[in-house]
N, C-alpha and C positions, 0 to 999 in steps of 0.2 A: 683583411676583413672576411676573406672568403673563409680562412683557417676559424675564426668565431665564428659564424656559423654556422660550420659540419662541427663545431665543437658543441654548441647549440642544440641541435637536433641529435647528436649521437647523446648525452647529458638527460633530452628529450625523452630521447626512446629507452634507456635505460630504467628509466624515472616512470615509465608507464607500466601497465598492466591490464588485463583485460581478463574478465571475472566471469564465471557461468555458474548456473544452480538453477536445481529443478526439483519439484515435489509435488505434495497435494496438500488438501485442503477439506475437512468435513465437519459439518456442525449437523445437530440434532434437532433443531426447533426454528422456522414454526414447522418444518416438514423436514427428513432428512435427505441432505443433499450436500454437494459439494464439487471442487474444480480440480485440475491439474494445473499447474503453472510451469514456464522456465522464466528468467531472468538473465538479461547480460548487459555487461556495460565495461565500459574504456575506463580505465585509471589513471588518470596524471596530475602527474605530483606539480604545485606550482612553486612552493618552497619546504625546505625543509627536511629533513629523513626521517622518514614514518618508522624505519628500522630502528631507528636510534631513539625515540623518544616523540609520544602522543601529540608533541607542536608540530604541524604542520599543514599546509593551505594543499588542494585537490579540487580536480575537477572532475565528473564523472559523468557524460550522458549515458544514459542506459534505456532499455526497452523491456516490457515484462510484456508475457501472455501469458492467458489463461482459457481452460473452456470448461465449461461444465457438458457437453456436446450441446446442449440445444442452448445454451445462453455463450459468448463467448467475448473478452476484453483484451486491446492492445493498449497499451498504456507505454509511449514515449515522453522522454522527461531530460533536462540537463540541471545536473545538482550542484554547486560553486559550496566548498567548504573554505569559505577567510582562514579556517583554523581549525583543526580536525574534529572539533566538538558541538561547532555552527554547521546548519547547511543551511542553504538558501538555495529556490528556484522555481523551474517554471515546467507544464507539460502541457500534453493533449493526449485525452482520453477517449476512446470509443470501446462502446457497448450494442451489442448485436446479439439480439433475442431472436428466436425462430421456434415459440413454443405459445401456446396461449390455454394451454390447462393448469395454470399454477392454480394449488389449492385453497392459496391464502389473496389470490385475486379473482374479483369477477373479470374476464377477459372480453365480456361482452358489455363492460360499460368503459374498462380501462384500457387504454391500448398497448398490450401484452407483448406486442409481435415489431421490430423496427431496428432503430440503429438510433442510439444519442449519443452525441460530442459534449464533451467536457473539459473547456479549455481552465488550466485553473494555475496558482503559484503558490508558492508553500515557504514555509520559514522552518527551524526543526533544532533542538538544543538536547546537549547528554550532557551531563554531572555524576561525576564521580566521587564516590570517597572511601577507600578502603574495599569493602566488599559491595557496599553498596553503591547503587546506581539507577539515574530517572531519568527519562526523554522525556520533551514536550514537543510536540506538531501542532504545527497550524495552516490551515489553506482554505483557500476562497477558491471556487467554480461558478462559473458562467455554463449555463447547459440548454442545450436547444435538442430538439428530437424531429428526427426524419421519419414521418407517420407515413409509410406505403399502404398501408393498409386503408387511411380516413376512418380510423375506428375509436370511439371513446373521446371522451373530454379530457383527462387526465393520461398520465404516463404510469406504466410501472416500474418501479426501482428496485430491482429485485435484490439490490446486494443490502437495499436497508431495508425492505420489506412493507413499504408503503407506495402511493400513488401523488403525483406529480403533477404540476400545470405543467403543459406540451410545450412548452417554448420561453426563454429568456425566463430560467431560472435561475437564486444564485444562493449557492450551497456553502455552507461553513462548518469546515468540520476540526474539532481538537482531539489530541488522543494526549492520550497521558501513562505513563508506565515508573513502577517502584518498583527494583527489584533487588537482590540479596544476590551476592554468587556464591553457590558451593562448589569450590574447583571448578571443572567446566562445566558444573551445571548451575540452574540457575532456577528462583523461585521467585513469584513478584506478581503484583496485579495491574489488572489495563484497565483502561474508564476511555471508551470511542463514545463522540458526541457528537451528532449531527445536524445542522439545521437547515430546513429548506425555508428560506428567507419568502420566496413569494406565495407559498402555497400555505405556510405559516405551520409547517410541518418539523416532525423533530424526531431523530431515533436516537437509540441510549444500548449501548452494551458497556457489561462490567463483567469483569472476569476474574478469576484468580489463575496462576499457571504454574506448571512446572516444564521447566525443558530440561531434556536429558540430551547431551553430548557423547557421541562417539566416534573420534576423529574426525572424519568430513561430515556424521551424520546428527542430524539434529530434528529429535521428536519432541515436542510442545503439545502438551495436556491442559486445556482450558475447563472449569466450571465455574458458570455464573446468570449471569440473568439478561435478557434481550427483549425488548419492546420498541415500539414505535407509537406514531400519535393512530394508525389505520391495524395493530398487530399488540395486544393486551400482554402485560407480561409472561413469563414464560421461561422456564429451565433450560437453560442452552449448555450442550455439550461441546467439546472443541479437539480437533485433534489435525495437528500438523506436522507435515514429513519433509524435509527437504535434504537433499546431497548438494554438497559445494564441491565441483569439480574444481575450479578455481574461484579461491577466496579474491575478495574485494578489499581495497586499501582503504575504502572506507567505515569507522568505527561504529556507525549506525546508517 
């Protein structure tokens, strides 16, 4: 028994992986601004050889930050892929503001300044065929906000650019993507859709993109259009950099 499992875990450790990457982030509209991020997380394999062909089950916890310096998100998560094209799972999100001049907020009615948790679970599917290929996401959050300040009725949500009931909200969001590979590049559009169920609020980006590949590095050129139900529409520009020091075994 004992020879199973140090067969087990050495099978284990072979079979895993652990993945890093880091870049930024800038969009145009309503104001120009933007984050840096890194991303990391654990790979293991639950069945199958992802070397040998796109069937197989993974597990991945992972953690992302970001900060814009005065806005800033940790975002822990664990993802179960059944089969390398499903994922499925669950996180907690925090968000910590420390600015209260944004110029698409009154900060003196909404409270600009705090820390909200965002505990939420997600579903997530890719399809392939040929060149082309589409994800669909789905997740529900539950979000409450920790007001130090006792300022305003509402929250502000700066990543979707509108304002918020302060406590026991509950957020739905779908993203959608189409896209075509050329070689390792790739061209296709995104439709992010947001709804804040209690405040009866809703944001909408739609994009077109191109991402250019060169070996670890990947830049993504977005244009398309951003509004919210509190932010009138508007030309939004997009531009993303990221380096994959160590790639991930997951497909999406």
């Amino acid at each position: 028994m004992k020879y199973l499992i140090l067969t087990l875990l050495i099978s284990c450790n072979l079979a895993a992986q652990v993945d890093f990457k880091y870049g930024a982030t800038a969009r145009s509209y309503p104001s120009l601004g933007g984050d840096a991020f890194i991303d990391t997380g654990y790979n293991q394999i639950l069945w199958g050889d992802n070397g040998q062909s796109p069937l197989y089950g993974l597990i991945r916890p992972s953690v992302t930050g970001s900060s814009s310096v005065v806005v800033s998100t940790y975002d822990a998560k664990l993802t179960v892929y059944p089969i390398s094209f499903i994922g499925l799972g669950a996180g907690h999100k925090e968000v910590t503001s420390e600015y209260d001049e944004f110029t698409y907020f009154d900060c003196t009615d909404v409270a600009c300044e705090g820390k909200m948790f965002k505990d939420y679970s997600f579903g997530k599917l890719a399809l392939a065929y040929g060149p082309f290929l589409s994800t669909f996401s789905y997740s529900e959050f539950r979000n409450t906000y920790h007001d130090d300040y006792n300022t305003g009725s509402s929250v502000a949500e700066y990543e979707y650019i509108l304002a918020t009931q302060l406590n026991n909200e509950k957020q739905i969001q779908r993203t959608y993507f189409l896209g075509y590979k050329l070689g390792d590049d790739l061209i296709g559009l995104v439709s992010d859709q947001v709804q804040f169920l209690e405040s009866n609020k809703d944001y909408q980006l739609h994009l077109a993109i191109y991402q250019k590949r060169i070996e670890n590095f990947k830049m993504t050129f977005g244009i398309g259009s951003l509004h919210s139900s509190d932010q009138k529409p508007g030309l939004n520009l997009i531009l993303r950099m990221e380096h994959i020091l160590l790639p991930s075994l997951a497909l999406f």
